[in-house]
C-alpha positions as CSV (number, residue, x, y, z in Angstrom):
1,X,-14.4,-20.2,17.0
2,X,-11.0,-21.1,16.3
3,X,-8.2,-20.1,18.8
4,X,-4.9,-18.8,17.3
5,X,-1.9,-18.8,19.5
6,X,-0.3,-14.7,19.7
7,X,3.2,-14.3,20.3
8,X,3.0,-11.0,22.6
9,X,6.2,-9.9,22.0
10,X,5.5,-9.5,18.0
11,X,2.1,-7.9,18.7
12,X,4.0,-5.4,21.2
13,X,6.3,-3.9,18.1
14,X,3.8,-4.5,15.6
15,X,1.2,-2.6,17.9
16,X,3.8,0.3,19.3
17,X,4.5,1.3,15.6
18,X,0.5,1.6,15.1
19,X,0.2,3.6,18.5
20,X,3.0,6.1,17.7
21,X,1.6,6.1,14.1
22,X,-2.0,7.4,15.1
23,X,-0.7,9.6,18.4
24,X,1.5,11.5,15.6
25,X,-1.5,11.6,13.6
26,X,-4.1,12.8,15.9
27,X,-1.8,14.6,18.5
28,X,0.7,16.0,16.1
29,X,3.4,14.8,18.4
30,X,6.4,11.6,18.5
31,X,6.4,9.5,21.0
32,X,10.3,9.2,21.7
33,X,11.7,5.3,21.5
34,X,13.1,5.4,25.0
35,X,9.3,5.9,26.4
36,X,7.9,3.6,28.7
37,X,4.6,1.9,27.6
38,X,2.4,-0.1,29.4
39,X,1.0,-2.7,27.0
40,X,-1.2,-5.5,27.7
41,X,-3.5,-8.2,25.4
42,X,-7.3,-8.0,26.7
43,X,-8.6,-11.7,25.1
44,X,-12.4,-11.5,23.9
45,X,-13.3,-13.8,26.9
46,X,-12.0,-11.3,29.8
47,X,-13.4,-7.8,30.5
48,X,-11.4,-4.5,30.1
49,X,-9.8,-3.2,33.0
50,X,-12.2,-0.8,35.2
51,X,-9.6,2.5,34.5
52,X,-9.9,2.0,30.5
53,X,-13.7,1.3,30.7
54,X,-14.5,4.7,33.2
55,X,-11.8,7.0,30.9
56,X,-12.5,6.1,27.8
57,X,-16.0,5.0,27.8
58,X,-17.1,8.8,27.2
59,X,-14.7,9.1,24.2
60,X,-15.2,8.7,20.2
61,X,-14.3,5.4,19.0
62,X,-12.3,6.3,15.8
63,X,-11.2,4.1,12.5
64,X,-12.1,4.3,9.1
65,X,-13.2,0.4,9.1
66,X,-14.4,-0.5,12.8
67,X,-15.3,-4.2,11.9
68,X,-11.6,-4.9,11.6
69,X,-9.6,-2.0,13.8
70,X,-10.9,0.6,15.6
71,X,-9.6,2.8,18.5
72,X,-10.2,5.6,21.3
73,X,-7.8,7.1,23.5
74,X,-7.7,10.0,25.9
75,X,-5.6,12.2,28.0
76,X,-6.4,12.4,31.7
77,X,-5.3,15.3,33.5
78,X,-6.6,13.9,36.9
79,X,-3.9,11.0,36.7
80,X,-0.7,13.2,35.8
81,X,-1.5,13.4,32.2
82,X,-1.8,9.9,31.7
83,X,-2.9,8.9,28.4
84,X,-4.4,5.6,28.0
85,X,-5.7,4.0,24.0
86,X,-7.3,0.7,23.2
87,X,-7.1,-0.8,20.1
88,X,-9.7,-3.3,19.1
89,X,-8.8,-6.0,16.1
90,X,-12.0,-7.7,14.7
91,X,-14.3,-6.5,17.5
92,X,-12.8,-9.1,19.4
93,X,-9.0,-8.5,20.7
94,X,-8.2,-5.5,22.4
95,X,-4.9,-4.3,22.9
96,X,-4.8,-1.7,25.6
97,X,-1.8,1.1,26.2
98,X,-0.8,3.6,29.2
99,X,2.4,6.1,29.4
100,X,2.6,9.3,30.9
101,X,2.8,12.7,29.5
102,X,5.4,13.2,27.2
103,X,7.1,15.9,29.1
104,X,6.7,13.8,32.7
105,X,9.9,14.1,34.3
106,X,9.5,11.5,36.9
107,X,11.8,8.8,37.9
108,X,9.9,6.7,35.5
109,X,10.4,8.5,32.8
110,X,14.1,10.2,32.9
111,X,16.7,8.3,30.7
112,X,18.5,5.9,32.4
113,X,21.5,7.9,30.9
114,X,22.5,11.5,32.8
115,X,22.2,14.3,29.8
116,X,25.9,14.9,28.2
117,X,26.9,18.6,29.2
């Protein structure tokens, strides 16, 4: 197998475009820019993290062409609404993702900015 070098920082804003693509898709909802995401790059030689594996693992894997991209994701009420996705490129990489609830007020997840009144 040959190894290819990733720059993270391009899969990160190549991969948030595909996340808030398909959450718009399935959900019906935007993701607003100013969201904090939790993104991390799983290599094919390291195991997903325990939370993805026991909250997704019940879950429909989705995509049209699973050889090349496929997903699940899932909403988990008994972690304040936390929804966590995994994206899997050529049944190798995964990509994994975690942000709250869109309507989460906590401190994480209140702009920076006070609201203009």
């Amino acid at each position: 197998m040959t190894a290819k070098k990733v720059d993270p920082d391009r899969v990160y804003r190549v991969a948030i475009k595909i996340l808030k693509g398909l959450f718009y898709y399935n959900e019906g909802e935007l993701i607003p820019e100013d969201k904090p995401i939790t993104f991390d790059i799983i290599s094919p030689d390291q195991k997903l993290p325990e939370i993805f594996m026991a909250a997704l693992g019940v879950k429909p894997i989705l995509g049209d062409f699973k050889a090349c991209f496929a997903y699940r994701y899932g909403q988990f009420p008994e972690a304040h609404n936390m929804w966590l996705w995994t994206f899997w490129l050529w049944e190798s990489l995964t990509l994994t993702f975690a942000f709250h609830d869109l309507n989460c007020e906590c401190e994480e997840c209140k702009p920076s900015c006070p609201p203009i009144s």
